[in-house]
C-alpha positions in Angstrom: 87.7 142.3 117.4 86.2 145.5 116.5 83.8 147.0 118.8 80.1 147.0 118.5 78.1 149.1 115.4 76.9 151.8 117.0 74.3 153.2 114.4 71.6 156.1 115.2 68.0 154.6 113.8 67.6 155.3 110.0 65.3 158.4 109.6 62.0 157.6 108.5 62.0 158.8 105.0 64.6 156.6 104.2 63.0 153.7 105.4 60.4 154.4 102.8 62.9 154.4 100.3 64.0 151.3 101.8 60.3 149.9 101.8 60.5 149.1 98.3 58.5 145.6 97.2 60.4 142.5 98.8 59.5 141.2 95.1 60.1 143.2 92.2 58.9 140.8 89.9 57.8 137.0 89.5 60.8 134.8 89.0 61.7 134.4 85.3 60.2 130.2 84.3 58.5 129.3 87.6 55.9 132.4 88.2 57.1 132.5 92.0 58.1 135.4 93.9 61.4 135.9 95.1 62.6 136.1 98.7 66.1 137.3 99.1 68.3 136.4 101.6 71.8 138.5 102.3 74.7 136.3 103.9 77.8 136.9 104.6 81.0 134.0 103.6 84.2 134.1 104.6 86.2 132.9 101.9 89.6 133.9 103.1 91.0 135.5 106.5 91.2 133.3 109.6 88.4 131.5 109.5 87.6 130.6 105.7 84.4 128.8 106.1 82.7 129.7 103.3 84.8 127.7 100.6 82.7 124.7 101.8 79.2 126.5 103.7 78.7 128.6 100.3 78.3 125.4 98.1 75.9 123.8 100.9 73.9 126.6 101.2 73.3 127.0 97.2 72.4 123.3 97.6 70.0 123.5 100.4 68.3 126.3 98.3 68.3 124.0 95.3 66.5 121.7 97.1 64.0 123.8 98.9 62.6 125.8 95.2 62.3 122.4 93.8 59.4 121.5 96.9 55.8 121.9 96.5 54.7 121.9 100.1 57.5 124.6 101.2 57.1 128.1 100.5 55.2 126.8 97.3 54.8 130.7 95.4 57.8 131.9 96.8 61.7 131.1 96.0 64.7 132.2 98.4 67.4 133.6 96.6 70.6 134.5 98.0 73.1 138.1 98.0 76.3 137.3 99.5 79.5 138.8 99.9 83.3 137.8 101.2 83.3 139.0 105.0 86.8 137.5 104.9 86.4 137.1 108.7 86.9 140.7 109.0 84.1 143.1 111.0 85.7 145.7 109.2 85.3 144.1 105.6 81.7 143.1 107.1 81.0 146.6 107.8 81.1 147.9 104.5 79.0 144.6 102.9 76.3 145.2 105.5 75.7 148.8 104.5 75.8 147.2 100.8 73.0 144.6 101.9 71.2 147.5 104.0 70.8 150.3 101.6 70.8 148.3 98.2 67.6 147.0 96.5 66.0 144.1 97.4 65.1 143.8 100.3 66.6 141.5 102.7 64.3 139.4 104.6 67.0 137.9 106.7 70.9 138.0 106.9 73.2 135.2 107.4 76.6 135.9 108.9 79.6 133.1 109.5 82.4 134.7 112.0 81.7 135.0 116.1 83.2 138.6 115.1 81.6 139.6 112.2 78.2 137.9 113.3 78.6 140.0 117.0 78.6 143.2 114.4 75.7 142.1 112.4 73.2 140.6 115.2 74.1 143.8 117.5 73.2 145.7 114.2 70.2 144.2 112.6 67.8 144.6 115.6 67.9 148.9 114.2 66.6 147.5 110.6 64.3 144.9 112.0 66.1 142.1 110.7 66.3 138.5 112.0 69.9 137.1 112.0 70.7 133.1 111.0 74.8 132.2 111.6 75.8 129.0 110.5 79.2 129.3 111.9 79.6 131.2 114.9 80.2 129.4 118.5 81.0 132.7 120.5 79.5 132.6 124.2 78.5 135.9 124.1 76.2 135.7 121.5 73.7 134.1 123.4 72.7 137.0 125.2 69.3 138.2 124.3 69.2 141.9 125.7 72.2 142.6 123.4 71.4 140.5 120.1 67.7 140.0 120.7 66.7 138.8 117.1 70.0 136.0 116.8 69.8 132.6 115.9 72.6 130.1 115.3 72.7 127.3 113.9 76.2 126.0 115.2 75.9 125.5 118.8 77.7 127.9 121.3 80.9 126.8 122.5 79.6 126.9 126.3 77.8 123.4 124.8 80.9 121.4 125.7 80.5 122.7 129.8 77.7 120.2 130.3 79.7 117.4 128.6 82.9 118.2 131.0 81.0 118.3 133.9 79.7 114.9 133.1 82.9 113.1 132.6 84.1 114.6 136.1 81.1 113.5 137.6 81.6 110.0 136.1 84.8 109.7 136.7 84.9 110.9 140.6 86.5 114.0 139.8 85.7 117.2 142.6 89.1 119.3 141.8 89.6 120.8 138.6 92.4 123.6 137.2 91.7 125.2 134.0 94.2 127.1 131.7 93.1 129.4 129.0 93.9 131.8 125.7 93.2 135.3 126.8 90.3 135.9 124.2 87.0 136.7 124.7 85.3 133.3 123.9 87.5 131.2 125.8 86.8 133.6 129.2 83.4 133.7 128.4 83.4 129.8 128.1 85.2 129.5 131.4 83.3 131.5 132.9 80.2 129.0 131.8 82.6 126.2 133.1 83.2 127.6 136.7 79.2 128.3 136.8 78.4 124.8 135.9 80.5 123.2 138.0 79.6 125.0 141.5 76.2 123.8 140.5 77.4 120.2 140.1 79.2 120.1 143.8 82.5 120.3 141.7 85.5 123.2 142.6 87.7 124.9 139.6 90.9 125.3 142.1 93.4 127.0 139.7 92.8 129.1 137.3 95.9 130.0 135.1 95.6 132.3 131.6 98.1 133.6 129.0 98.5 135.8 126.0 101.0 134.5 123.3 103.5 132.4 126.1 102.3 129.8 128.2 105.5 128.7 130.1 104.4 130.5 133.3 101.4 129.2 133.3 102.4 125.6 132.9 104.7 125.9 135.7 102.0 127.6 137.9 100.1 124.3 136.9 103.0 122.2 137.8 103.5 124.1 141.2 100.5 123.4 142.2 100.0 119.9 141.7 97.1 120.1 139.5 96.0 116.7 138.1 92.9 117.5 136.2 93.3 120.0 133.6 90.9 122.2 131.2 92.7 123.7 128.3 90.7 126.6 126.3 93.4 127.6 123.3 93.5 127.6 119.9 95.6 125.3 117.7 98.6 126.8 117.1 98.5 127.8 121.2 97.9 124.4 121.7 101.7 123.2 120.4 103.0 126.1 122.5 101.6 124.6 125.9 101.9 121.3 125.3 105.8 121.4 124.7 105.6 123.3 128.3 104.0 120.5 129.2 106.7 117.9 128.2 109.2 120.2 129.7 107.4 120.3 133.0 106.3 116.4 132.8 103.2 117.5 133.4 101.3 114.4 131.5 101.2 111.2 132.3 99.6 108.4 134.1 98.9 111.4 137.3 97.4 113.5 134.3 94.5 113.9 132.4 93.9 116.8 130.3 91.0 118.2 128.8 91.2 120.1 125.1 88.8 121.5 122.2 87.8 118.7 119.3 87.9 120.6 116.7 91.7 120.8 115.8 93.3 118.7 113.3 93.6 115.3 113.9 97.3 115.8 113.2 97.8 118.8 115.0 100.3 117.9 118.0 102.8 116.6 114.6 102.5 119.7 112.5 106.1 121.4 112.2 105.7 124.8 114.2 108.9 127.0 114.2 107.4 128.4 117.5 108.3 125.4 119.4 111.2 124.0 120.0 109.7 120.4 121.2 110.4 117.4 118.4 107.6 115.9 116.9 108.2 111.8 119.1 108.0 115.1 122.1 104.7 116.5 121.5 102.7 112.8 120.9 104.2 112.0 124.0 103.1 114.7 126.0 99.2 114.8 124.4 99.0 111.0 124.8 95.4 110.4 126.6 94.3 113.4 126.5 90.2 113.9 126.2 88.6 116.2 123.8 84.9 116.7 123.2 83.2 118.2 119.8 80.0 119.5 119.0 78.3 116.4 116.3 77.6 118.5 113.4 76.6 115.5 111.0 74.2 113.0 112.0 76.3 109.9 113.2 72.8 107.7 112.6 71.9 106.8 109.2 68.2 108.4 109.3 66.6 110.7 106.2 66.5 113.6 107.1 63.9 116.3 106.0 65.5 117.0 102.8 64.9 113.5 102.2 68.6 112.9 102.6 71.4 110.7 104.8 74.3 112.6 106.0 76.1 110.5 104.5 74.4 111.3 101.3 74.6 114.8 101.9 78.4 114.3 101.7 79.2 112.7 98.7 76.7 115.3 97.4 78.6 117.7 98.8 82.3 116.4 97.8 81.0 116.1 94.3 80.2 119.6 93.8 83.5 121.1 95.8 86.0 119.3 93.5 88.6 119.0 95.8 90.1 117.7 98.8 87.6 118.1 102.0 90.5 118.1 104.4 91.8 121.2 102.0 88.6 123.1 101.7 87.7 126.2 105.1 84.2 125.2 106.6 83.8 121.4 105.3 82.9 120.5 109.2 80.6 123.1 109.2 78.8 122.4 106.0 75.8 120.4 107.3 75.3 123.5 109.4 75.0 125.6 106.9 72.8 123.3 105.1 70.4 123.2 107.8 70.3 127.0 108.4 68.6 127.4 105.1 66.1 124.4 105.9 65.3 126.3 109.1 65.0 129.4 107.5 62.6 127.9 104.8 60.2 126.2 107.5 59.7 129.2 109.4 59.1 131.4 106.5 56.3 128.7 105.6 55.2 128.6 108.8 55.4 132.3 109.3 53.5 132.5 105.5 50.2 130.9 106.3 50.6 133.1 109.7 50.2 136.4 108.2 47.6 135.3 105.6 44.9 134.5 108.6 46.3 138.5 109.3 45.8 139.9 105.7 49.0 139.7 105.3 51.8 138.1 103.1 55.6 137.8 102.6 56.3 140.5 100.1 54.6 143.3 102.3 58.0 143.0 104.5 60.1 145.5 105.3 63.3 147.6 107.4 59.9 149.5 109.3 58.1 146.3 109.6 58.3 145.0 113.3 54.7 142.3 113.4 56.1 140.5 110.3 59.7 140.5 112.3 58.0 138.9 115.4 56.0 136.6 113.5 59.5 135.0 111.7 61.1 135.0 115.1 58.3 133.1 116.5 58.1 130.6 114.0 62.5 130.2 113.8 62.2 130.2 117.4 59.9 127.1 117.6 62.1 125.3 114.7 62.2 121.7 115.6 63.3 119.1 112.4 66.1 116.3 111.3 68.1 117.8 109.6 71.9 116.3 108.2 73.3 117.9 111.1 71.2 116.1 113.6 68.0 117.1 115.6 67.7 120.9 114.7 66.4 123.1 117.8 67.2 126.2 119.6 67.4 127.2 123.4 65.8 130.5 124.8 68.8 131.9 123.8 68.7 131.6 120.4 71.7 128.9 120.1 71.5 125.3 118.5 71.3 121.9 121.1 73.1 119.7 119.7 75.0 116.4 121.0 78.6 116.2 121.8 81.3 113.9 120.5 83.7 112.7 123.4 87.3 111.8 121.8 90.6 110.4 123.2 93.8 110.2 121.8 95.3 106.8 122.0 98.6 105.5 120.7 98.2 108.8 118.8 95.1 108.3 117.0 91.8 109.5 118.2 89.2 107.3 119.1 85.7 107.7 119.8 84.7 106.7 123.2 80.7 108.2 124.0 78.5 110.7 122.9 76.5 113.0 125.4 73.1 114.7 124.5 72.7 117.4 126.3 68.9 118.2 125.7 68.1 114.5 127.5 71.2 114.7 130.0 72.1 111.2 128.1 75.3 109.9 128.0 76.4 107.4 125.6 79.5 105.5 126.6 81.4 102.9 124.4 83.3 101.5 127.4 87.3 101.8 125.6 88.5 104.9 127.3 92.5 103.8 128.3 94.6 105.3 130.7 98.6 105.6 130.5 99.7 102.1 133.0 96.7 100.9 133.8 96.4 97.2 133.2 93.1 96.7 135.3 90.1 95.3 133.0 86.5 95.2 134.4 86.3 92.8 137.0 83.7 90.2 135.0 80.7 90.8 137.0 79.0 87.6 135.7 82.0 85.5 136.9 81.1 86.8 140.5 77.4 85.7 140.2 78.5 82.5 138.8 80.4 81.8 141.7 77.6 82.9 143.7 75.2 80.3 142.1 78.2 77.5 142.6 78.3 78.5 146.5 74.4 78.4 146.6 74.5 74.7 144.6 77.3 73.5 146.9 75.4 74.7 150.3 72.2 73.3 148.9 73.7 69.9 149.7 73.2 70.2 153.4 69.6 69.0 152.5 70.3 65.4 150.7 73.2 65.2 153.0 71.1 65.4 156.5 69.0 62.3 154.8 69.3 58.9 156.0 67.2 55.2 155.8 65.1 56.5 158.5 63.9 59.4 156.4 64.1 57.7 153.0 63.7 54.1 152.1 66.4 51.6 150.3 65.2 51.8 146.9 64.6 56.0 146.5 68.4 56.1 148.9 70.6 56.2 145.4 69.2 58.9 144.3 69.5 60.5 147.4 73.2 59.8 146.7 73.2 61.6 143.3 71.9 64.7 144.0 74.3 65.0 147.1 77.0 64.0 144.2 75.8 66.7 141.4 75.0 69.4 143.9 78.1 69.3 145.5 80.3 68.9 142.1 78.2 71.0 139.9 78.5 74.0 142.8 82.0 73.4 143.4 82.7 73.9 139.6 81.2 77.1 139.4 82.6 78.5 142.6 86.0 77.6 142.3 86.1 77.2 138.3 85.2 81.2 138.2 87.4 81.9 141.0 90.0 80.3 139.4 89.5 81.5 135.8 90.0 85.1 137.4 93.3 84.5 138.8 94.4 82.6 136.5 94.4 85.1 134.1 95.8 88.1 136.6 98.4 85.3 137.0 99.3 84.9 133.3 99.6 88.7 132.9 102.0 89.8 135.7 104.2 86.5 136.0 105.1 86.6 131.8 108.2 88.7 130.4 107.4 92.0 129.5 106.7 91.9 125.9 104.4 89.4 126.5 102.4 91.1 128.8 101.1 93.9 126.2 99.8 90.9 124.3 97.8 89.8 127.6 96.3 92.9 129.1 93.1 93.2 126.7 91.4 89.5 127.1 87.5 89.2 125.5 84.9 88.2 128.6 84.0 85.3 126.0 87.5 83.8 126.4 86.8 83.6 130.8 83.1 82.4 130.3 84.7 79.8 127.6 87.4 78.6 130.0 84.7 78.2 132.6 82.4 76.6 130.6 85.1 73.9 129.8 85.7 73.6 133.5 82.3 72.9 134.4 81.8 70.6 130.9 85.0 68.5 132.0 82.8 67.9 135.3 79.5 67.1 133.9 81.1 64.2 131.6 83.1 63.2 134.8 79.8 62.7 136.7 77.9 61.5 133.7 80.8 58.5 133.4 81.2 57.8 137.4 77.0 57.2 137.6 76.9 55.0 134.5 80.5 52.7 135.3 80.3 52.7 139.1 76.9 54.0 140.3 76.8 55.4 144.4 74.9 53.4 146.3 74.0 52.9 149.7 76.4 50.9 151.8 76.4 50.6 156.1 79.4 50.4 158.1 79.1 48.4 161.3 81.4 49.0 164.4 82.0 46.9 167.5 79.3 46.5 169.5 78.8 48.0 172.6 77.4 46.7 176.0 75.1 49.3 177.5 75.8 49.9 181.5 72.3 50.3 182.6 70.6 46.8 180.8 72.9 43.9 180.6 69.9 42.4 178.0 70.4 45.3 175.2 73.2 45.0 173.2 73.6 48.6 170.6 75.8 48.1 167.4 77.0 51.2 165.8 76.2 51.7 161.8 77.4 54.8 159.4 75.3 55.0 156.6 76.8 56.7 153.7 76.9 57.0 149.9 80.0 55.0 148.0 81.3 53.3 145.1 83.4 50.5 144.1 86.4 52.9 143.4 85.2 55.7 145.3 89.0 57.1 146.3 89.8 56.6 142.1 86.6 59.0 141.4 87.5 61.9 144.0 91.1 62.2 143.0 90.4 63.8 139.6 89.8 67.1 141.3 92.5 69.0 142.7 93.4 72.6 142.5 96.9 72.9 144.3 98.5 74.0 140.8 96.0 76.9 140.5 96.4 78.0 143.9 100.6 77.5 144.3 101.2 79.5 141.3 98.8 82.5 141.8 100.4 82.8 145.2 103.5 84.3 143.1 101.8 87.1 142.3 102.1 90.8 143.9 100.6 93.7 143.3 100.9 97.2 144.2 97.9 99.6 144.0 98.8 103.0 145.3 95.6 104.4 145.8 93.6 101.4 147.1 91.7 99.8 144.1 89.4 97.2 144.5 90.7 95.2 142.0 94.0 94.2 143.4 92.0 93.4 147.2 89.7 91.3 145.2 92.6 89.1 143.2 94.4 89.0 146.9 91.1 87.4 148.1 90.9 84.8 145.1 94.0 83.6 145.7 93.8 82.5 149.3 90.6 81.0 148.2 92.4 78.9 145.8 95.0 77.9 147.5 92.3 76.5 150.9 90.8 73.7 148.6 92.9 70.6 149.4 90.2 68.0 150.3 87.9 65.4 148.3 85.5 64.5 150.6 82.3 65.3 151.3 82.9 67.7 153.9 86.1 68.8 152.1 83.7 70.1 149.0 81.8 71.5 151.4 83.8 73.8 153.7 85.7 74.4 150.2 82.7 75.9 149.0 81.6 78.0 151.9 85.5 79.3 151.6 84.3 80.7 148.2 81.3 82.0 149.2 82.8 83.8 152.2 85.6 84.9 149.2 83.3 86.0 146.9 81.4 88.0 149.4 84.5 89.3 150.7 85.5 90.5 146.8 82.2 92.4 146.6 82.7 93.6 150.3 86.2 95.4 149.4 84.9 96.6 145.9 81.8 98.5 147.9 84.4 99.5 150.5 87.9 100.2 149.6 87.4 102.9 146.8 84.4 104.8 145.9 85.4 104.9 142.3 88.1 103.8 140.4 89.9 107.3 139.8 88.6 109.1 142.8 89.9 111.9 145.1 92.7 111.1 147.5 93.9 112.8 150.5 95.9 115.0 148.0 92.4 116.4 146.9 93.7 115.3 143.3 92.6 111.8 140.8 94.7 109.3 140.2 93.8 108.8 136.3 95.3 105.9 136.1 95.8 102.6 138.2 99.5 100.4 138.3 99.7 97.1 138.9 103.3 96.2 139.9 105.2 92.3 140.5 108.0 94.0 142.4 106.2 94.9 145.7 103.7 93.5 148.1 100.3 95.1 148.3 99.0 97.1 151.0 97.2 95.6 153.5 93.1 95.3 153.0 90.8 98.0 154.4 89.6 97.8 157.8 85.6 97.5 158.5 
């Protein structure tokens, strides 16, 4: 990158050759005065941005001209040159912009590099500066480019996002490896910043030029699990063929990488590597990338009176080609919205100056109040725009949200969004890990066995009933709710217990390729298999009071002789609920099946989980249930409620979070259930 312009302030009789009318005359058809705006496009070099930001920016002026209550007696028109991503090339065209009539009321660079030149220049010639592609960190410093404003968000924007996934995830030990370039330091350097503020530690810190196999294997050394990566594209390919040498991915692994590569970049041929391409999409399986949003995901008008989604087909229709072929297409909506912002604060700053006795035109190089005003009004810029929510920080950079992205089965799939201005995170809950085969644990099951226990307990009140309490006629349905308290709860308990472990049972006792089929299972498929349970119960009871009613019947025992009055004889009666084929009724139920064949299952969870303790627990609660009596249903059920507090006992207890730190100060990303070993042994309390 070339170093900084260092330019002695223009003497003051050229800036009154300079100070020539900002309008020279009214534009040609619409009686307006022109406003000219000098931008900068690289259409070629290493960035070539401006094959697709040029056509968006002649749009967004389209648009603006054609508005009555914008800038309604002016109209922007713009100067640009090819940068070609070059400060050197942008040297010369700024000079061109600079010295040549009109007057410029604002420039618009693309590059980080040629934008540093312009924004460290500008401030000499009073100018305000507007990039609409640059994401360099060190552009956000205000003592150096006091008067720069970006509409592309810095690349320290992704920091906050990181941080939050570590924090959500349990994640206190990062390592970091990095290009040796100025914005990927600089963005690090953000990183380490943010992260001592969140509690967190950067541990290792590896970096590279052009070869990154030391590095990896510094990485590898020291047993670094959760892993930054700052690198370009083609530098990308480089480490992450280290990385399958070193087998340094993984279900120990989880690495972190920039979103805005191609989506097919791990498979692109690269005679620099010498990794195949089955190799590479092996090694960058799972990996995690987050992306500034630079088009609106929600379909909302925007001020232009425009969807991005609109805005696009607009867009394609006047490139003529390919998107995926044309430099800058992601960055288009930027663009777009740079001139909208530009627009709005020239109105704003507009009906500023005239309570001042000033106007627009009366700009120029020498002018510093009209300067401020602009920079006050861009400064406050707050609109929708087909970008997004269009704002800038105190430093002159654009908030925007962040896309979070992970590969899976070697596509990339959204999985949250993160707004950074509202510390929001927006999660879509499919985020997979390499051998992990644990699902969420069905919260609702557990309250539903938690009702069932409650039901089932609730019988101790009907049950502690007899004729001395309650009279003959009102004893049936004393009988009843005894009956449908005790079934009803019993259902729920043990029908969501089993439903659980049934299901764990299904997955880990099947061959192998049967298993894949089994892993993902919808909740509605668990709530429908206990619905059916319970259903099954309700006709059952619905059938046994119609055919064979309970009623109340009195067993009489011997009588016995009292030892104190030879008068008194006492005669022992048990007064109890029955039925004609009471044993027939309370052999339906039964639950041996359930409880033999979950027993077959083992698991192995190296790190603790929750979720294995909690299906260990199930089990043995299955497999108690054995009698149909009364009391039977009733210890039965307080076996289940003791269970299912037990379950929510090891969950709070066992593991903080699911991928947490370990005594090796590293995560475990992922979680393995095995059939081949026994589990390890439930936490103490």
């Amino acid at each position: 990158m070339a170093g900084p312009l260092v330019s002695p302030k223009p003497p003051r009789w050229l800036l009154v050759v300079l100070s020539v009318s900002l309008v020279s005359r009214p534009s040609v058809g619409t009686g307006k005065k022109a406003v000219h705006v000098g931008a900068l496009f690289p259409m070629s070099g290493g960035w070539p941005g401006g094959q697709a930001c040029l056509p968006a920016v002649r749009m967004a002026l389209e648009d603006i001209n054609s508005r009555r209550d914008i800038l309604p007696d002016y109209e922007l028109r713009l100067i640009h040159h090819d940068s070609k991503c070059d400060p050197g090339q942008a040297t010369k065209y700024l000079y061109e912009l600079l010295y040549n009539d009109p007057i410029k009321i604002i420039l618009m660079p693309g590059c980080s590099s040629v934008s540093t030149l312009v924004a460290e220049a500008a401030r000499m010639w009073n100018l305000i500066v507007l990039s609409y592609g640059s994401s360099s960190p060190a552009l956000s410093n205000r003592q150096r480019f006091p008067t720069f404003f970006r509409t592309h968000p810095s690349a320290t924007l992704h920091n906050p996002t990181r941080v939050q996934l570590f924090k959500k995830w349990g994640w206190t030990k990062i390592a970091t490896i990095q290009q040796t370039t100025e914005v990927f330091t600089s963005t690090l350097d953000d990183l380490d910043q943010r992260v001592k503020e969140a509690g967190l530690e950067i541990t290792f810190r590896q970096s590279f030029f052009s070869d990154p196999a030391a590095p990896v294997r510094n990485l590898k050394r020291q047993d670094a699990r959760i892993i930054v990566g700052l690198f370009y594209e083609t530098e990308a390919r480089k480490v992450f063929c280290e990385v399958y040498k070193e087998k340094l991915y993984g279900k120990k692994y989880v690495w972190f990488l920039i979103g805005w590569y191609a989506d097919n970049w791990f498979r692109i041929k690269d005679p620099a590597i010498n990794c195949t391409e089955a190799e590479m999409a092996e090694a960058v399986e799972g990996h995690v990338t987050t992306e500034i949003v630079m088009l609106n995901p929600e379909n909302t008008r925007s001020i232009s009176n425009m969807t991005s989604q609109e805005f696009i087909e607009k867009l394609q229709k006047r490139l003529g080609k390919n998107p995926e072929e044309t430099g800058g297409f992601q960055e288009a909506p930027l663009a777009y919205d740079a001139i909208w912002a530009l627009a709005l604060a020239l109105n704003k700053t507009s009906a500023e100056l005239v309570k001042k006795g000033l106007r627009l035109e009366d700009f120029n190089y020498n002018n510093k109040n009209i300067t401020d005003e602009i920079y006050r009004a861009l400064n406050s810029s707050a609109f929708e725009g087909v970008s997004g929510h269009v704002v800038f920080d105190a430093s002159g950079s654009r908030m925007a949200w962040t896309l979070i992205e992970q590969l899976q089965g070697g596509v990339y799939k959204k999985i949250g969004y993160y707004d950074s201005t509202k510390d929001n995170l927006s999660w879509y809950n499919n985020d997979k890990w390499i051998g992990e085969y644990i699902q969420n644990s069905q919260p609702y099951l557990n309250n539903m066995t938690a009702v069932g226990c409650t039901l089932a307990l609730a019988a101790v009140f009907p049950l502690g009933l007899d004729g001395y309490h309650i009279g003959p006629g009102l004893f049936p349905f004393v009988c009843q709710a005894r009956l449908w308290l005790l079934g009803l709860g019993f259902s729920l308990a043990y029908g969501s217990m089993f439903t659980k472990i049934w299901w764990v049972h299904t997955v880990f006792t099947k061959k192998e390729e049967k298993k894949e089929k089994r892993k993902t299972l919808e909740p509605w498929k668990l709530y429908a298999t206990v619905g059916l349970l319970v259903g099954l119960d309700v006709v059952t009871l619905i059938i046994w009071q119609i055919v064979d009613p309970l009623h109340r019947t009195i067993e009489e025992f011997t009588k016995e002789e009292p030892k104190t009055d030879t008068d008194v004889s006492i005669l022992p009666q048990l007064e109890h609920c029955s039925s004609t084929k009471m044993n027939t009724w309370l052999g339906g139920h039964g639950g041996g099946l359930g409880g033999w064949e979950t027993g077959r299952v083992h698991c192995r969870e190296p790190r603790g989980d929750p979720g294995t303790h909690r299906s260990q627990v199930g089990g043995l609660c299955l497999t108690t249930h054995g009698s149909s009596s009364a009391q039977g249903y009733f210890m039965a059920s307080r076996g289940c409620c003791c269970c299912w507090a037990s379950s929510w006992r090891t969950r709070l207890r066992a593991c903080p979070r699911r991928r947490s730190m370990t005594t090796e100060q590293w995560a475990w990303p992922s979680t393995t259930w095995r059939s081949d070993s026994l589990p390890p042994p439930l936490p103490s309390s």
